[in-house]
PDBQT receptor file of N, H, CA, C and O in Angstrom, charges set to zero:
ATOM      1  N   UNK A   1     -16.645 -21.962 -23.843  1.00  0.00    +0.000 N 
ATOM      2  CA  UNK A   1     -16.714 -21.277 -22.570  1.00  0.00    +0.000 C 
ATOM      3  C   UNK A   1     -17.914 -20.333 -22.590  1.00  0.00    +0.000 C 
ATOM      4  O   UNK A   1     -18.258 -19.611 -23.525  1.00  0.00    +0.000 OA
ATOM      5  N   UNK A   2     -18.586 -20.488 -21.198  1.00  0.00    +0.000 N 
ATOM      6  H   UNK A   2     -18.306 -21.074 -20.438  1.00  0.00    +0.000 HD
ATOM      7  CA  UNK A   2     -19.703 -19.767 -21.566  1.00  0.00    +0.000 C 
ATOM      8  C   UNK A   2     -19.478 -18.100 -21.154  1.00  0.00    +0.000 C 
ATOM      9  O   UNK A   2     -18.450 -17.840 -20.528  1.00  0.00    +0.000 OA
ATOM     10  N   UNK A   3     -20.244 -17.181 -21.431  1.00  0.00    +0.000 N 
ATOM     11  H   UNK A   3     -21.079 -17.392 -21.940  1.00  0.00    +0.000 HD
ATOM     12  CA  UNK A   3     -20.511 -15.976 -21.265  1.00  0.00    +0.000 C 
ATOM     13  C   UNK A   3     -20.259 -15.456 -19.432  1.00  0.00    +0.000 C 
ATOM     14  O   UNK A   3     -19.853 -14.425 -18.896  1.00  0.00    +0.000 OA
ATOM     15  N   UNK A   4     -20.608 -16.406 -19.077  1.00  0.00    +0.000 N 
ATOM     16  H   UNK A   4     -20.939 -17.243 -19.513  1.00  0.00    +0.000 HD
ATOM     17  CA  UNK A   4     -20.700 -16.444 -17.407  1.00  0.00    +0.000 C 
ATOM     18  C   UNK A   4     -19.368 -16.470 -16.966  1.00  0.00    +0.000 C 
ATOM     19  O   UNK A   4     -18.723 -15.559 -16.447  1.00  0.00    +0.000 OA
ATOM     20  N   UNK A   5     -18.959 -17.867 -17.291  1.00  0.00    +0.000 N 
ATOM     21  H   UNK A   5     -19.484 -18.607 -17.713  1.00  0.00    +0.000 HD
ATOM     22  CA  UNK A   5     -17.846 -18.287 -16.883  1.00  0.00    +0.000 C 
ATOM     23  C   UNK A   5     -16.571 -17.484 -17.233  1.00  0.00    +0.000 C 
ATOM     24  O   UNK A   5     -15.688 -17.276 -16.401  1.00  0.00    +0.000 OA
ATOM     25  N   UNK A   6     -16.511 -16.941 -18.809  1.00  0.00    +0.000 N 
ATOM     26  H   UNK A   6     -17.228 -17.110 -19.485  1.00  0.00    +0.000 HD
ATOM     27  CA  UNK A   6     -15.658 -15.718 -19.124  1.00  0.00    +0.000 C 
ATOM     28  C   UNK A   6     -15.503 -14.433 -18.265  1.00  0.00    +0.000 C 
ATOM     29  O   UNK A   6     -14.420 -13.995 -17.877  1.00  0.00    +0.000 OA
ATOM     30  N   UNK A   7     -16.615 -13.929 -18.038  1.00  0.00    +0.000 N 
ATOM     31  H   UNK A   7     -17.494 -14.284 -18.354  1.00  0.00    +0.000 HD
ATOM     32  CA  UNK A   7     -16.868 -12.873 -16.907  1.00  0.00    +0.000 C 
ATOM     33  C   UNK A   7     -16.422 -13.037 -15.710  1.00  0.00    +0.000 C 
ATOM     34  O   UNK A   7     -15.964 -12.074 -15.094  1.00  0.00    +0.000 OA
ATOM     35  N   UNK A   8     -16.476 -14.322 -15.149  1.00  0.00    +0.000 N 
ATOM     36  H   UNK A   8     -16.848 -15.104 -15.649  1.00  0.00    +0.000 HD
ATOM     37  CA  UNK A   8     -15.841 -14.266 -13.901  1.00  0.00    +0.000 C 
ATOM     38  C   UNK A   8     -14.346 -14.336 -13.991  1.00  0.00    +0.000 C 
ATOM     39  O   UNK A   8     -13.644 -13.677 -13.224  1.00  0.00    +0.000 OA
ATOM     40  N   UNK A   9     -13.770 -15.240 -15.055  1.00  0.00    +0.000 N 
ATOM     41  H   UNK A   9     -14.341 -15.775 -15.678  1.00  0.00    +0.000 HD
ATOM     42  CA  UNK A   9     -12.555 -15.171 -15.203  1.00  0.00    +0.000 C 
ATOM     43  C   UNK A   9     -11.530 -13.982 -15.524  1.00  0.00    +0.000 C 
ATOM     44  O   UNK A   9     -10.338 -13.905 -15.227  1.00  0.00    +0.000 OA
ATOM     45  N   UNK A  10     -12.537 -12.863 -16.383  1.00  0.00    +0.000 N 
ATOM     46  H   UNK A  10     -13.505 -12.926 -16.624  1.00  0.00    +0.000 HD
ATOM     47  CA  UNK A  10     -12.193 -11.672 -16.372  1.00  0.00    +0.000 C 
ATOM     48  C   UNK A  10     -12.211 -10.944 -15.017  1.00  0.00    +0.000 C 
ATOM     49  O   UNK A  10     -11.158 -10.321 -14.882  1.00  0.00    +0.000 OA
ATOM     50  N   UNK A  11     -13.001 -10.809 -14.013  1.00  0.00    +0.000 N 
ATOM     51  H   UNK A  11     -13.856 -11.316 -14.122  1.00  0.00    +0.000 HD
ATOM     52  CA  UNK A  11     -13.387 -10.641 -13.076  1.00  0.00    +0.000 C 
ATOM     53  C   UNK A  11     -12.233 -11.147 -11.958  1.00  0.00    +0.000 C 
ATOM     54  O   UNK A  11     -11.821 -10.336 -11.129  1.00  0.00    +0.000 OA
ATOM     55  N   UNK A  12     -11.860 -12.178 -11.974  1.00  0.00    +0.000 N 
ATOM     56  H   UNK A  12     -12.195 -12.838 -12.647  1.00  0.00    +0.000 HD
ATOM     57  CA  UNK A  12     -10.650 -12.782 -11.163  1.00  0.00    +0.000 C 
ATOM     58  C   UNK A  12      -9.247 -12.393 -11.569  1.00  0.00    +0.000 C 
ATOM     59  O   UNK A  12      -8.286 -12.118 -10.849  1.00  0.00    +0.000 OA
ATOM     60  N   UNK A  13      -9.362 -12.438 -13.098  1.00  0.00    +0.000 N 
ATOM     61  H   UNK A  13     -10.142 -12.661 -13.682  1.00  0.00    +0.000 HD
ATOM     62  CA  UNK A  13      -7.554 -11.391 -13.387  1.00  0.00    +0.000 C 
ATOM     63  C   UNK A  13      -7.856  -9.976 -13.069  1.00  0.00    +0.000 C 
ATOM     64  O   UNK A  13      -6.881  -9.257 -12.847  1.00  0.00    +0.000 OA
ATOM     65  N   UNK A  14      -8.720  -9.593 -13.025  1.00  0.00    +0.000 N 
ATOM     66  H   UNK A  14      -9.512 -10.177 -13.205  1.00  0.00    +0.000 HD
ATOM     67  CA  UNK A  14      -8.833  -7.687 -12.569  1.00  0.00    +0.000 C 
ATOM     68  C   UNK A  14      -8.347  -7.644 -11.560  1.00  0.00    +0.000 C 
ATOM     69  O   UNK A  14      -7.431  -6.883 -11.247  1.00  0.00    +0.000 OA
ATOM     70  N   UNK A  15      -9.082  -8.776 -10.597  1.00  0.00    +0.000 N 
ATOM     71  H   UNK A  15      -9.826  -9.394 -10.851  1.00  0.00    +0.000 HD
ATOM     72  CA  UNK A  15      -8.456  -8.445  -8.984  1.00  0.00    +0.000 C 
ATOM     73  C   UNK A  15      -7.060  -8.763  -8.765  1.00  0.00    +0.000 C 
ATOM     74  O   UNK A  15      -6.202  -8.134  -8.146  1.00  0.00    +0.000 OA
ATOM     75  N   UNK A  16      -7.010  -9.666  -9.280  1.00  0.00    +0.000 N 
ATOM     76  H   UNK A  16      -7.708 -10.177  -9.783  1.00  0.00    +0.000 HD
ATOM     77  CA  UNK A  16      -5.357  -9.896  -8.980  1.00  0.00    +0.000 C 
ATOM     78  C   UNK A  16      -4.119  -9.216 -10.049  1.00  0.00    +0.000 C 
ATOM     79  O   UNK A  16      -2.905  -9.365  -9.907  1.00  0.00    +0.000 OA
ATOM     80  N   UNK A  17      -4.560  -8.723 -10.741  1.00  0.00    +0.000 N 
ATOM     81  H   UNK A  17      -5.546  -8.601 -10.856  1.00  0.00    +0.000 HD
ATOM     82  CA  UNK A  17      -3.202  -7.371 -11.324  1.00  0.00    +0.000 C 
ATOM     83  C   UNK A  17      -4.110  -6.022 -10.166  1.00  0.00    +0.000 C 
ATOM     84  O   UNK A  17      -3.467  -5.093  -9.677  1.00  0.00    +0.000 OA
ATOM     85  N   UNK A  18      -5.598  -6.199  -9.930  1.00  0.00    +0.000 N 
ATOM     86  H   UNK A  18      -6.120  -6.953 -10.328  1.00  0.00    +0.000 HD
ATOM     87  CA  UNK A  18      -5.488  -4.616  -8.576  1.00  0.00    +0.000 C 
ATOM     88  C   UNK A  18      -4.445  -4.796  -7.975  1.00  0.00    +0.000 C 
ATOM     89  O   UNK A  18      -3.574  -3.934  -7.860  1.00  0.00    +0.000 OA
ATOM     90  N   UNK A  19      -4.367  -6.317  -7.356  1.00  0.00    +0.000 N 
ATOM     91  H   UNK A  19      -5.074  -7.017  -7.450  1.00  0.00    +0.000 HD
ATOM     92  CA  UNK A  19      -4.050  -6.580  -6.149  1.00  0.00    +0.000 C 
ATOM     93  C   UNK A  19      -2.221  -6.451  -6.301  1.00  0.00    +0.000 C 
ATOM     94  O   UNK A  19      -1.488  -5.868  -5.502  1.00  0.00    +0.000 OA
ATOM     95  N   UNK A  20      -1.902  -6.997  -7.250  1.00  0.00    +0.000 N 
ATOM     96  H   UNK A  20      -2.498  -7.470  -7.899  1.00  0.00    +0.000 HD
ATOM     97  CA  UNK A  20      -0.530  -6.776  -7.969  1.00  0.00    +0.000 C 
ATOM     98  C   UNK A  20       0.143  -5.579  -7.868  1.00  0.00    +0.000 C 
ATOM     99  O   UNK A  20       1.098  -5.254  -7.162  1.00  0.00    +0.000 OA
ATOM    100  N   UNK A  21      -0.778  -4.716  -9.031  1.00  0.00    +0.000 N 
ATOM    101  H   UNK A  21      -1.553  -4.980  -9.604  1.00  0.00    +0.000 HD
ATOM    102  CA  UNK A  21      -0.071  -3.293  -8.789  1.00  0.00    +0.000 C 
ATOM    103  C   UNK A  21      -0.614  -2.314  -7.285  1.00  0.00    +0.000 C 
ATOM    104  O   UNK A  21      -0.208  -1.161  -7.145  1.00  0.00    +0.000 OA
ATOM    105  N   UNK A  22      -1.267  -2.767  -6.571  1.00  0.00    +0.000 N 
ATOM    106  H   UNK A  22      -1.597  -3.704  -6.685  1.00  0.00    +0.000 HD
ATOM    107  CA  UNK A  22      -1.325  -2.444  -5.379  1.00  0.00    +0.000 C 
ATOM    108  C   UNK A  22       0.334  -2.550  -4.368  1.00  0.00    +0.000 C 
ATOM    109  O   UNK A  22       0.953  -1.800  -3.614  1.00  0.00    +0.000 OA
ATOM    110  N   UNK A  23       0.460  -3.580  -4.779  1.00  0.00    +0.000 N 
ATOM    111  H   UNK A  23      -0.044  -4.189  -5.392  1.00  0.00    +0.000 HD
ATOM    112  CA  UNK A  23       1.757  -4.407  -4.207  1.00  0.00    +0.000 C 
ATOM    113  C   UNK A  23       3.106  -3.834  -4.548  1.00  0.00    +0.000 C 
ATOM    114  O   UNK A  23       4.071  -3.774  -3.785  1.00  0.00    +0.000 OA
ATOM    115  N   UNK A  24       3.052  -3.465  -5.662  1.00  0.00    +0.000 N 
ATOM    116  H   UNK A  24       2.268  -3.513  -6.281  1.00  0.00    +0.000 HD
ATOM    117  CA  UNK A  24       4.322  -2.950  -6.279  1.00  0.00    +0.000 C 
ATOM    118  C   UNK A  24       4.485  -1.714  -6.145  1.00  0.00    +0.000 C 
ATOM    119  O   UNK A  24       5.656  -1.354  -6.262  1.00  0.00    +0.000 OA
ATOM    120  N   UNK A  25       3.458  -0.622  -5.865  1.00  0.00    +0.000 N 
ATOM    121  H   UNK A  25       2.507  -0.914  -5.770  1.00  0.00    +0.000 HD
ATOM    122  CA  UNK A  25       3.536   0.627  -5.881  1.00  0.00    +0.000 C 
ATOM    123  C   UNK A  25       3.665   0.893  -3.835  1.00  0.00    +0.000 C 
ATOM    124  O   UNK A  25       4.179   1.890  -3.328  1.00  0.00    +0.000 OA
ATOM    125  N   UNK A  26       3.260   0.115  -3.308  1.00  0.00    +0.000 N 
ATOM    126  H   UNK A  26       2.842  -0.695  -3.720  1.00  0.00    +0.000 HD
ATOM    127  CA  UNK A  26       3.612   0.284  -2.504  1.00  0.00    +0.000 C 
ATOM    128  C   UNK A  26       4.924  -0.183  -1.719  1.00  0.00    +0.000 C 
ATOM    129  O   UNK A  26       5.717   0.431  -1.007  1.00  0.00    +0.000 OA
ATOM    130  N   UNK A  27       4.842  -1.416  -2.103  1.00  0.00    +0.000 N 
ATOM    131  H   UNK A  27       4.197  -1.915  -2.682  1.00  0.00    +0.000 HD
ATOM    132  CA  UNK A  27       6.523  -1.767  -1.832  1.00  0.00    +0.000 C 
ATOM    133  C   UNK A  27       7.169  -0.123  -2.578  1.00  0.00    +0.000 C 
ATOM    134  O   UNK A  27       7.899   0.743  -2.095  1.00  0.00    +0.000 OA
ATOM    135  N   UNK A  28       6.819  -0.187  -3.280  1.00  0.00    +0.000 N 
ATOM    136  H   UNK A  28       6.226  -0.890  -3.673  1.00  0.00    +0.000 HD
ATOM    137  CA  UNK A  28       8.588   0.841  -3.585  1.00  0.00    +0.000 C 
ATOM    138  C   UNK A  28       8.123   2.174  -3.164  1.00  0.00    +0.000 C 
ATOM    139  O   UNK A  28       9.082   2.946  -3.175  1.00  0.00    +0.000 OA
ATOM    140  N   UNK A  29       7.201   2.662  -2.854  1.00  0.00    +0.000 N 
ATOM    141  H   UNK A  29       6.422   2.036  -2.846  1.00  0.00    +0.000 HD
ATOM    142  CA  UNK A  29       7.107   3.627  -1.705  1.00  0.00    +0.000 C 
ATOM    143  C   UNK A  29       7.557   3.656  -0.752  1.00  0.00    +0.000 C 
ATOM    144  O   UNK A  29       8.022   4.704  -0.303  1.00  0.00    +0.000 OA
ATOM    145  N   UNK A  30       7.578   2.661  -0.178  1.00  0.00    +0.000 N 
ATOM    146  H   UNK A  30       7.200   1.810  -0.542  1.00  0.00    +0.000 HD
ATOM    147  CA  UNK A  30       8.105   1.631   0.941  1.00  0.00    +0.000 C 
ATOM    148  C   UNK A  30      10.009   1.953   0.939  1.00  0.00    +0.000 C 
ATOM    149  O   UNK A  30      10.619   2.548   1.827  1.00  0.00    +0.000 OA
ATOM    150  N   UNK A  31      10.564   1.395  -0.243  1.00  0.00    +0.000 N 
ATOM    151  H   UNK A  31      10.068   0.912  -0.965  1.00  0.00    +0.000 HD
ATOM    152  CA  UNK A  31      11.733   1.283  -0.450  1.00  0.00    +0.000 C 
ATOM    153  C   UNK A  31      12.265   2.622  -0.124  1.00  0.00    +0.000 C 
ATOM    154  O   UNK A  31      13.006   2.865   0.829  1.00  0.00    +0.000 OA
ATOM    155  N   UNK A  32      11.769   3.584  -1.108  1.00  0.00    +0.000 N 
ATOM    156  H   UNK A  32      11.167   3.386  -1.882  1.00  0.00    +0.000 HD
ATOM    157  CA  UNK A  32      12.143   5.111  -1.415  1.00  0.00    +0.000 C 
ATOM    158  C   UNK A  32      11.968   5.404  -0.240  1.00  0.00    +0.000 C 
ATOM    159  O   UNK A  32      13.107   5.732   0.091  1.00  0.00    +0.000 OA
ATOM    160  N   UNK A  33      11.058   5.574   1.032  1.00  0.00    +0.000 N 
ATOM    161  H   UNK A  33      10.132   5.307   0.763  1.00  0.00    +0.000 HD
ATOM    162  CA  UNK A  33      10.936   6.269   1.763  1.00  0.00    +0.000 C 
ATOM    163  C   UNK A  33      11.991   5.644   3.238  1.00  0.00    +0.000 C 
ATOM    164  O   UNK A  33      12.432   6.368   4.131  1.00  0.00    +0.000 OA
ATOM    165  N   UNK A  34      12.174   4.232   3.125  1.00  0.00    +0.000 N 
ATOM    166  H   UNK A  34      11.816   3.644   2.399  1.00  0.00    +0.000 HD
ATOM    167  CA  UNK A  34      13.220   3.480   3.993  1.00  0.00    +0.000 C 
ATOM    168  C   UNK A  34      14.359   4.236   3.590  1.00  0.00    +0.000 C 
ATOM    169  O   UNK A  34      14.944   4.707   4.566  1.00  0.00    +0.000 OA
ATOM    170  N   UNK A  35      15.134   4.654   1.948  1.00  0.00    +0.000 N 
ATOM    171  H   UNK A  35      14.658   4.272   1.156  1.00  0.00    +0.000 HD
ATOM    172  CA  UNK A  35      16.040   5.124   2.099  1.00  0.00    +0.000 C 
ATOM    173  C   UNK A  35      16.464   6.744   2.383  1.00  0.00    +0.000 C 
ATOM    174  O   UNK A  35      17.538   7.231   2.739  1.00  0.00    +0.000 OA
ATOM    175  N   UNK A  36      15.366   7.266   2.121  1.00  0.00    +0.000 N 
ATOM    176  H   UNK A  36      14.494   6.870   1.832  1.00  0.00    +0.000 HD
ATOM    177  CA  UNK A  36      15.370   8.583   2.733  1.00  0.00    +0.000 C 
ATOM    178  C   UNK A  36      15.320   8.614   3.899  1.00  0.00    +0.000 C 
ATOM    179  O   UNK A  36      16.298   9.212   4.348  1.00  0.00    +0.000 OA
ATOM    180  N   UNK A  37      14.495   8.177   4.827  1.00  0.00    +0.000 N 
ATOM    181  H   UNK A  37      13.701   7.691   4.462  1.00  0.00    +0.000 HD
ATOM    182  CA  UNK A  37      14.542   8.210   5.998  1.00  0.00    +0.000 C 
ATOM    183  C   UNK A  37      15.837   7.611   6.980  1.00  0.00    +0.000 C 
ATOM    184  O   UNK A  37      15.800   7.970   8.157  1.00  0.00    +0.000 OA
ATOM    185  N   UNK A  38      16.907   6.773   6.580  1.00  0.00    +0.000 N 
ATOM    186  H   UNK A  38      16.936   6.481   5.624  1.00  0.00    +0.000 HD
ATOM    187  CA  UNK A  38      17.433   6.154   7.046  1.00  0.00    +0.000 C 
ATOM    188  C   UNK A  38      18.443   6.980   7.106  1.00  0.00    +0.000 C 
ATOM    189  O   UNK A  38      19.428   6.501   7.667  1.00  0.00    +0.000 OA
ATOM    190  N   UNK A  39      18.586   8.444   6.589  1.00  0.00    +0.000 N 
ATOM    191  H   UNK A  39      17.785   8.834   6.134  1.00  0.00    +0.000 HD
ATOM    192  CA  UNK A  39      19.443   9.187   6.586  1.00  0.00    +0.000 C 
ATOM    193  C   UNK A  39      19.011  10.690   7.579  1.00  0.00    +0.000 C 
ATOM    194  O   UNK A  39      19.691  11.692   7.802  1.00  0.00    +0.000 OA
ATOM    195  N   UNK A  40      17.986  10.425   7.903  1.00  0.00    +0.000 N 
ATOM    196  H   UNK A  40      17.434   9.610   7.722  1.00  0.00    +0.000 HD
ATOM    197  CA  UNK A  40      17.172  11.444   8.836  1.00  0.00    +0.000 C 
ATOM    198  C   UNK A  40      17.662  10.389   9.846  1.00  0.00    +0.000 C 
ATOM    199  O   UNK A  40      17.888   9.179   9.813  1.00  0.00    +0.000 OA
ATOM    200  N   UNK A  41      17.770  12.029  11.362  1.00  0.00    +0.000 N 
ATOM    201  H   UNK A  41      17.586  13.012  11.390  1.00  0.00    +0.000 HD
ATOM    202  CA  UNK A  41      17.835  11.867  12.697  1.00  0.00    +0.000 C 
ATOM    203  C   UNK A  41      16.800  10.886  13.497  1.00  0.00    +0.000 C 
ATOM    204  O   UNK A  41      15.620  10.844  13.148  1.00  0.00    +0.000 OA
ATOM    205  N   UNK A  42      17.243  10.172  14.483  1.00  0.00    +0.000 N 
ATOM    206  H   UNK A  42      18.201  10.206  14.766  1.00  0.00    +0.000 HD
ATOM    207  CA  UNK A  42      16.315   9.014  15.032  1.00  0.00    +0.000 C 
ATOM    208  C   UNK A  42      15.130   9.682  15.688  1.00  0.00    +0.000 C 
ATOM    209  O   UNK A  42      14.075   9.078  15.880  1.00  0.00    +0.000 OA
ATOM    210  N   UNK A  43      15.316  10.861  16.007  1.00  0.00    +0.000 N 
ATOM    211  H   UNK A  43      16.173  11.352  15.851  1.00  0.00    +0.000 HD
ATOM    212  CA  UNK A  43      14.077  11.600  16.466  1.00  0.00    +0.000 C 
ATOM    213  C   UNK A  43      13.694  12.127  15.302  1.00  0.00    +0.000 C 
ATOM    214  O   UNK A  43      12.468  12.144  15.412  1.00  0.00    +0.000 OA
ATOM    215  N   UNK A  44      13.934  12.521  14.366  1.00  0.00    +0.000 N 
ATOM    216  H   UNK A  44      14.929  12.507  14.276  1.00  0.00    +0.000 HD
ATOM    217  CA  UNK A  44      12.985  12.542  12.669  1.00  0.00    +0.000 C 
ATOM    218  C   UNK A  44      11.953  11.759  12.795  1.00  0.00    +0.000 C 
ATOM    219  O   UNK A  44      10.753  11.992  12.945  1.00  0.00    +0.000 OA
ATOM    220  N   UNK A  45      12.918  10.249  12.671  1.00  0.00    +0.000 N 
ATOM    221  H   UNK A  45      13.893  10.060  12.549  1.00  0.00    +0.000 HD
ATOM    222  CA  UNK A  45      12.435   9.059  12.971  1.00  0.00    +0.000 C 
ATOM    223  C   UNK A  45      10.802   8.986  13.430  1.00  0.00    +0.000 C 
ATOM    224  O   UNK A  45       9.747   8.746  12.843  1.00  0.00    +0.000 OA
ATOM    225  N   UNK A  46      11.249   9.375  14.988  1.00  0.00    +0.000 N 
ATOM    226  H   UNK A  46      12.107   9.571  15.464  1.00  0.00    +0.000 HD
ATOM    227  CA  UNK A  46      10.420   8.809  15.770  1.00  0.00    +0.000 C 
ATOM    228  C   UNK A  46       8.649   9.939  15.755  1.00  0.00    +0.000 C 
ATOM    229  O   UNK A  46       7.497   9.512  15.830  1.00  0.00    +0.000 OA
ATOM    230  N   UNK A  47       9.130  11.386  15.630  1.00  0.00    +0.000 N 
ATOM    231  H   UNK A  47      10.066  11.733  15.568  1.00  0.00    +0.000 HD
ATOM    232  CA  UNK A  47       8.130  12.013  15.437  1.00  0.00    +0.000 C 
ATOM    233  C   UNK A  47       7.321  11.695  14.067  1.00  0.00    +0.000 C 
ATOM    234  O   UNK A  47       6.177  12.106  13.874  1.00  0.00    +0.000 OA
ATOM    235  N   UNK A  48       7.939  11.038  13.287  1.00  0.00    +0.000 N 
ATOM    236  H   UNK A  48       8.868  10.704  13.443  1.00  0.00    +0.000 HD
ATOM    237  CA  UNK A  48       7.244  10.816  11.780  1.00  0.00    +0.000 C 
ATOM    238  C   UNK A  48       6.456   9.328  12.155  1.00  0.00    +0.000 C 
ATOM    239  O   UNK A  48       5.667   8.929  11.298  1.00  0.00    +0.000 OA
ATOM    240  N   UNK A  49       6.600   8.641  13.168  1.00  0.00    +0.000 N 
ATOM    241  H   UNK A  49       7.241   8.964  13.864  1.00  0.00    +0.000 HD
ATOM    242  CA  UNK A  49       6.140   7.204  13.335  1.00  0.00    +0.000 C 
ATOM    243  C   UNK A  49       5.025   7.632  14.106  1.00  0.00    +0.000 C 
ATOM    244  O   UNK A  49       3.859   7.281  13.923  1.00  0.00    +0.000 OA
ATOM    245  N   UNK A  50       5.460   8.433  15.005  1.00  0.00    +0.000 N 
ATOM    246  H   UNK A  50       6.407   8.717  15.154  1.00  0.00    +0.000 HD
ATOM    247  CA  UNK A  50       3.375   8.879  15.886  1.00  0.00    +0.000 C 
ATOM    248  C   UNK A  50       3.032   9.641  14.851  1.00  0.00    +0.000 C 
ATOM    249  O   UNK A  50       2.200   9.021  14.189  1.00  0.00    +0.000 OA
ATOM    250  N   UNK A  51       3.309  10.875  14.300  1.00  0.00    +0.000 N 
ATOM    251  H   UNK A  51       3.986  11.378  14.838  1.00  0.00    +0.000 HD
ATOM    252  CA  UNK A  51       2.441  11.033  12.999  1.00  0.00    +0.000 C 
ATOM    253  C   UNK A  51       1.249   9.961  12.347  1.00  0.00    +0.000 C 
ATOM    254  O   UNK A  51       0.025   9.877  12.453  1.00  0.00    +0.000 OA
ATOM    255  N   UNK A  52       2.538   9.034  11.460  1.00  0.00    +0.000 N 
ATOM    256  H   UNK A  52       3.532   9.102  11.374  1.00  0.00    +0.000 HD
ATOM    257  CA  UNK A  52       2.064   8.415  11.114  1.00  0.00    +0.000 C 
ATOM    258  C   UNK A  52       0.808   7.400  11.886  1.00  0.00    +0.000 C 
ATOM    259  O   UNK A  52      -0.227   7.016  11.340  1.00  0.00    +0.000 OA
ATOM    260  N   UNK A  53       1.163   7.170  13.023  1.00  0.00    +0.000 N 
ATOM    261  H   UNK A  53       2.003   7.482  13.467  1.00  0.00    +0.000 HD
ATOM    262  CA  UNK A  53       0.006   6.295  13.782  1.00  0.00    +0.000 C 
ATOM    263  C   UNK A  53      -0.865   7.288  14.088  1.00  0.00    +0.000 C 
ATOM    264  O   UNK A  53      -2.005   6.840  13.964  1.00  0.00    +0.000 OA
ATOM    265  N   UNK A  54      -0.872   8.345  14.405  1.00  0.00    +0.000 N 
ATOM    266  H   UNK A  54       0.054   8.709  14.506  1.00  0.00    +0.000 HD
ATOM    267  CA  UNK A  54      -2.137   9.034  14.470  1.00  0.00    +0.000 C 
ATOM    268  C   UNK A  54      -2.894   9.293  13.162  1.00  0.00    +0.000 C 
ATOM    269  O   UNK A  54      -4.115   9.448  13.129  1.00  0.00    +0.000 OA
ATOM    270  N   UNK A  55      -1.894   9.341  11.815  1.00  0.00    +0.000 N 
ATOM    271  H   UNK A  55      -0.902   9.215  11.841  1.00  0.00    +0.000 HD
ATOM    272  CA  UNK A  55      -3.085   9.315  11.124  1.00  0.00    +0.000 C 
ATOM    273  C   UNK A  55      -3.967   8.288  10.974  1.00  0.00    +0.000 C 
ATOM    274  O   UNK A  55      -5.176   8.461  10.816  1.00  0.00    +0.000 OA
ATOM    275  N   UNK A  56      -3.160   6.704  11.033  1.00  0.00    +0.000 N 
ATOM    276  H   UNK A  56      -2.179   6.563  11.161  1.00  0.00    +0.000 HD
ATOM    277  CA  UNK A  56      -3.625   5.916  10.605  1.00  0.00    +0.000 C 
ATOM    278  C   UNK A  56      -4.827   5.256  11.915  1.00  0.00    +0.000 C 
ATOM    279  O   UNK A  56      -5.516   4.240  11.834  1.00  0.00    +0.000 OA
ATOM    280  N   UNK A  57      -4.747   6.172  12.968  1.00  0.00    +0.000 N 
ATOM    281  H   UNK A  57      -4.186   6.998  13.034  1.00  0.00    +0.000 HD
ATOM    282  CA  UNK A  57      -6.029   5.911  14.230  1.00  0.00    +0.000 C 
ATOM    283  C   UNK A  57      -7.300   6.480  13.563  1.00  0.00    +0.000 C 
ATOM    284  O   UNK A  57      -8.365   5.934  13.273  1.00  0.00    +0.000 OA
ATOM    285  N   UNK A  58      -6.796   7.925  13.389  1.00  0.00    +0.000 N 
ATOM    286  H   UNK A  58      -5.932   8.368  13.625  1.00  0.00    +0.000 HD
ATOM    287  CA  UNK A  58      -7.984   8.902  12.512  1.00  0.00    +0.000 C 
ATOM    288  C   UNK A  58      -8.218   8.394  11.276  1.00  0.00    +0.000 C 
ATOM    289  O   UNK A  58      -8.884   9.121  10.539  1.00  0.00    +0.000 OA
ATOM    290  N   UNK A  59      -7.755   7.046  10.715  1.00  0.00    +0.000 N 
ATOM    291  H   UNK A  59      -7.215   6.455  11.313  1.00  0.00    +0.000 HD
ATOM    292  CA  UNK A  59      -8.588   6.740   8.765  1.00  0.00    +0.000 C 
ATOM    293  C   UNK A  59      -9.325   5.778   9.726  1.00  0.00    +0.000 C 
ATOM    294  O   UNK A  59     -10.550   5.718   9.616  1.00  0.00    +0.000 OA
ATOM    295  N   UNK A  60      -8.670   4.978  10.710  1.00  0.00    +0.000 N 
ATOM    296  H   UNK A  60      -7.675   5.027  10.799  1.00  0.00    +0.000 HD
ATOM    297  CA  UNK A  60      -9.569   4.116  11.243  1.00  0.00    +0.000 C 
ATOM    298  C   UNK A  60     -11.000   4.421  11.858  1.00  0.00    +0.000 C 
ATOM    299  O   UNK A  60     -11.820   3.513  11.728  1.00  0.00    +0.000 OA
ATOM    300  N   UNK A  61     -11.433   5.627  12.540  1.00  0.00    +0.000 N 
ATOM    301  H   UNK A  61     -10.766   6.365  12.646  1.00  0.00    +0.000 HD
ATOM    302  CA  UNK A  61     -12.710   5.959  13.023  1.00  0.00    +0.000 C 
ATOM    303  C   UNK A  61     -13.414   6.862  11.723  1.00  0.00    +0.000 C 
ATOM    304  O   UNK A  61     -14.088   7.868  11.945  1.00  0.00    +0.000 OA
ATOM    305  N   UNK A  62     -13.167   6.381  10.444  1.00  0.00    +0.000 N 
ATOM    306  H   UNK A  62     -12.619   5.564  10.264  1.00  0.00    +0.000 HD
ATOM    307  CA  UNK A  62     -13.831   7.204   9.493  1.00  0.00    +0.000 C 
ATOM    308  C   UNK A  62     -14.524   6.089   8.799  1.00  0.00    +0.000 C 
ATOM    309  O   UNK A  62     -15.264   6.322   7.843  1.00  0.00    +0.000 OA
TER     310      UNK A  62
């Protein structure tokens, strides 16, 4: 195997354990915060969901 070809193959498992533990840390952020929240008031709820979309308007124009 050449020098090249090793590198990329190294190069292709990097991204996909990023992409992996990308996945896993957010799923269970995900989880943890579904079960906390599911015990908060529906207006908790709902003010934490425009929050959230306004931040995620404001990462978008950055």
């Amino acid at each position: 195997m050449s020098a090249k070809n090793r590198r990329n193959w190294n190069i292709f498992w990097s991204s996909v354990f990023f992409v992996l533990g990308f996945s896993v840390v957010f799923s269970l952020v995900g989880i943890l915060l579904q079960t906390v929240l599911s015990q908060a008031s529906y207006t908790v709820q709902e003010w934490l969901g425009r929050i959230g979309g306004v931040i995620i308007i404001f990462s978008g124009f950055s």
